[in-house]
Every structure is written in structure tokens, then in C-alpha cells.
C-alpha positions in Angstrom: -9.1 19.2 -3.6 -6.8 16.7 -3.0 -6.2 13.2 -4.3 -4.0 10.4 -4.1 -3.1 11.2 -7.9 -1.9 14.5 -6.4 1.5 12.9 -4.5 4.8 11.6 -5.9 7.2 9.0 -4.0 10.3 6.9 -4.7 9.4 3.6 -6.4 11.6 0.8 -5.4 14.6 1.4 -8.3 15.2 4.9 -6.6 12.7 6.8 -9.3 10.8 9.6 -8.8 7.4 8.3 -9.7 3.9 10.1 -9.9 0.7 8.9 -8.7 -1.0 10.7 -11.0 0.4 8.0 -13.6 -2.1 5.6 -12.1 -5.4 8.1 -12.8 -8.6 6.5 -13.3 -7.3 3.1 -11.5 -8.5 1.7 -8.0 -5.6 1.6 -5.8 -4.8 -0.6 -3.0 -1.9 1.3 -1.1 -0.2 -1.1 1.4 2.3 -0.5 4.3 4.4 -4.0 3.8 7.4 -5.5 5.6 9.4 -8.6 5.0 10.2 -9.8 8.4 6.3 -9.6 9.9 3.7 -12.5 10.9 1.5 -10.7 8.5 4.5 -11.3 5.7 2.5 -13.9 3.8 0.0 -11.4 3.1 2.2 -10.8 -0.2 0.4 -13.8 -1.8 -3.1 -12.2 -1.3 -1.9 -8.7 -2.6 0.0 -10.3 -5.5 -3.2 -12.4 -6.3 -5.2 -9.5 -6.1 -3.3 -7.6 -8.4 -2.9 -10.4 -11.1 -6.6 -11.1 -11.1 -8.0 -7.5 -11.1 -5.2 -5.5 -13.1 -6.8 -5.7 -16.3 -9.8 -4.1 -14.6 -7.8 -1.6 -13.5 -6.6 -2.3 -9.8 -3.1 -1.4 -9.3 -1.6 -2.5 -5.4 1.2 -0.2 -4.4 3.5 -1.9 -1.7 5.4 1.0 1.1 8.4 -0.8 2.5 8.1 0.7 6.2 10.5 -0.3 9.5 8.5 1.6 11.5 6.9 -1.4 13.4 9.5 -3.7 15.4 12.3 -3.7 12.9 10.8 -5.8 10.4 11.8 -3.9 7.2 15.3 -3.8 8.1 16.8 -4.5 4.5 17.6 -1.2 2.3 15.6 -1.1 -1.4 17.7 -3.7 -3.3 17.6 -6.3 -0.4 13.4 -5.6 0.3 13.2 -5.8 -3.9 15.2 -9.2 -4.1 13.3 -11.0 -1.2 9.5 -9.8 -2.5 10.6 -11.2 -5.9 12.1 -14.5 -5.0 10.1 -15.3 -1.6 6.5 -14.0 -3.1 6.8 -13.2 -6.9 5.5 -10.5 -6.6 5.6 -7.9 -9.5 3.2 -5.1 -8.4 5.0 -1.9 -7.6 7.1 -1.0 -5.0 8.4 2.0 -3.6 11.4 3.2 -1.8 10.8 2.6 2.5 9.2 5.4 4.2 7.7 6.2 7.2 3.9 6.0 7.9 3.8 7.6 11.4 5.0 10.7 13.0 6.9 13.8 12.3 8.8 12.1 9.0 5.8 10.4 7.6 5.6 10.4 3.7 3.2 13.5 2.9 0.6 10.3 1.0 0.5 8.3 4.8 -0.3 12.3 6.4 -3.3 12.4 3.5 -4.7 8.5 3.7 -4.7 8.9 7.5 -6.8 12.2 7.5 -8.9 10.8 4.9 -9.6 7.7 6.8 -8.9 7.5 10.1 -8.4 4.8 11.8 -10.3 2.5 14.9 -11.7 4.2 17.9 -10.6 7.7 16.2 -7.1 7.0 16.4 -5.5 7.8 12.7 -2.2 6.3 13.4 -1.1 3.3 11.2 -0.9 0.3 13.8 1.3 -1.9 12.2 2.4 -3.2 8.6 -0.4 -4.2 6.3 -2.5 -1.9 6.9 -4.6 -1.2 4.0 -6.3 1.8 1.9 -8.5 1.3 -1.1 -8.6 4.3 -3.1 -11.5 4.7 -5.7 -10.6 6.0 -9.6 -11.8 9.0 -8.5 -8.6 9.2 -6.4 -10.2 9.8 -2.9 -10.0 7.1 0.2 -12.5 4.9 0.3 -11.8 2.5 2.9 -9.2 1.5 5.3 -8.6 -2.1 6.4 -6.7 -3.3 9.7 -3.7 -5.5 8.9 -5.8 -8.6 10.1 -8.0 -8.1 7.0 -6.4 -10.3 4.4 -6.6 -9.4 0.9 -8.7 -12.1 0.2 -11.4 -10.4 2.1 -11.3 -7.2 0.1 -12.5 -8.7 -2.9 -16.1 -7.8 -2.7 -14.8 -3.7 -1.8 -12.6 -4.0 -4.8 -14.9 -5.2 -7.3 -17.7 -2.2 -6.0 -14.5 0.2 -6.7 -13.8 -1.3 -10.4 -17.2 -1.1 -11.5 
């Protein structure tokens, strides 16, 4: 059986990091760019994870430039512009690709897990979302027009 806990990427710093360090947490993975109307979405995310860490929600931001060029910047420049343009401090990992034949083996699993509208698994654009229970298995996916605000009510079912 497979999990989210059972994959490993490259945070942000150029690290090896596991998922299985965030067992028993409710993650909210997120495809993010910095160039993107849906940009100021970094507020919402960074809000959720400041209000719901200490229950145990841990967002987890994927740098991707797979969507109109808008994650152009390498790790250092993506890093510097989420810090000083949104504050935001919940992790980040290294840019990878969410679609096609070089998608990060975590995007493959999410998108079998949950596919997406009218049967379609690809990822659409950036911000698209997936809320995976402690448990470590999918349990929803959002468009990128859901904000995070809106995920509140799904988030709190998944902490309880």
C-alpha cells in the first residue's frame, strides 16, 4: 500500500527530505508559482498553516514552471521572493514537474489517487491542491480557483 509518507523530494535548500518525516500530519501539498494570477494564494496557505500547525497540518509548497513560465526563478530566487513578498515559512521543495513523462513520482501517485474534473488526472495549472489525511492517503483534490480559505471546513474534518 502506498502513501504519501512513502515518497522523498528535494526541499527548497537542495536536501533530500522524506515524507515520512511528516507521519500522522494532514498535509496540504500545493503546486505554487511566483509569477501566476493565482500568486496571492500564498497568504491563504501561509494562514492556513500558521493557524492549523499546532493541530497538526503541515502545507508543502512544489515550485513548478510547467504552466506559462511562471516559476521561472531557480530555488534561491523562488525561496527569496515567497519569504519577502508572502512570509511565508511552511516548507518548500526544490521545482519539479507535475505533468508528463518527468513528473515527480508524488504528482504520478496524488493524480492516480485523485483524479481530476471530467476524468482528466492532469494538473491544470498552479495551485492546484491535495489534502492528504494522517493516514497518508488522498483525500481530496481542489481546483486552483479554490482558495485556501475555502478548505478550512475539509481541513478541520482531516485534523480531527
Amino acid at each position: 500500500m502506498t502513501t504519501a509518507f512513502d515518497f522523498s523530494a528535494q526541499d527548497i535548500d537542495g536536501q533530500s527530505r522524506s515524507l515520512a518525516d511528516y507521519r500522522g500530519k494532514v498535509l496540504l501539498i500545493v503546486n505554487v508559482a511566483s509569477r501566476c494570477g493565482f500568486t496571492p494564494q500564498y497568504t491563504g496557505l501561509e494562514k492556513l498553516w500558521k493557524d492549523y500547525a499546532d493541530r497538526g497540518l503541515v502545507v508543502l509548497g512544489f515550485p513548478c514552471d510547467q504552466f506559462g513560465n511562471q516559476e521561472p526563478g531557480d530555488e534561491a530566487e523562488i525561496k527569496n521572493f515567497c519569504s519577502l513578498t508572502y512570509d511565508v515559512d511552511f516548507p518548500l521543495f526544490a521545482k519539479i514537474d507535475v505533468n508528463g513523462a518527468q513528473a515527480h513520482p508524488l504528482y504520478k501517485w496524488l493524480k492516480e489517487e485523485k483524479g481530476g474534473f471530467l476524468g482528466i488526472d492532469a494538473i491544470k495549472w498552479n495551485f492546484t491542491k491535495f489534502l492528504v489525511g494522517r493516514d497518508g492517503k488522498v483525500r481530496k483534490r481542489y481546483a486552483p480557483t479554490d482558495t485556501p480559505e475555502s478548505l478550512a471546513k475539509d481541513i478541520e474534518a482531516a485534523l480531527a
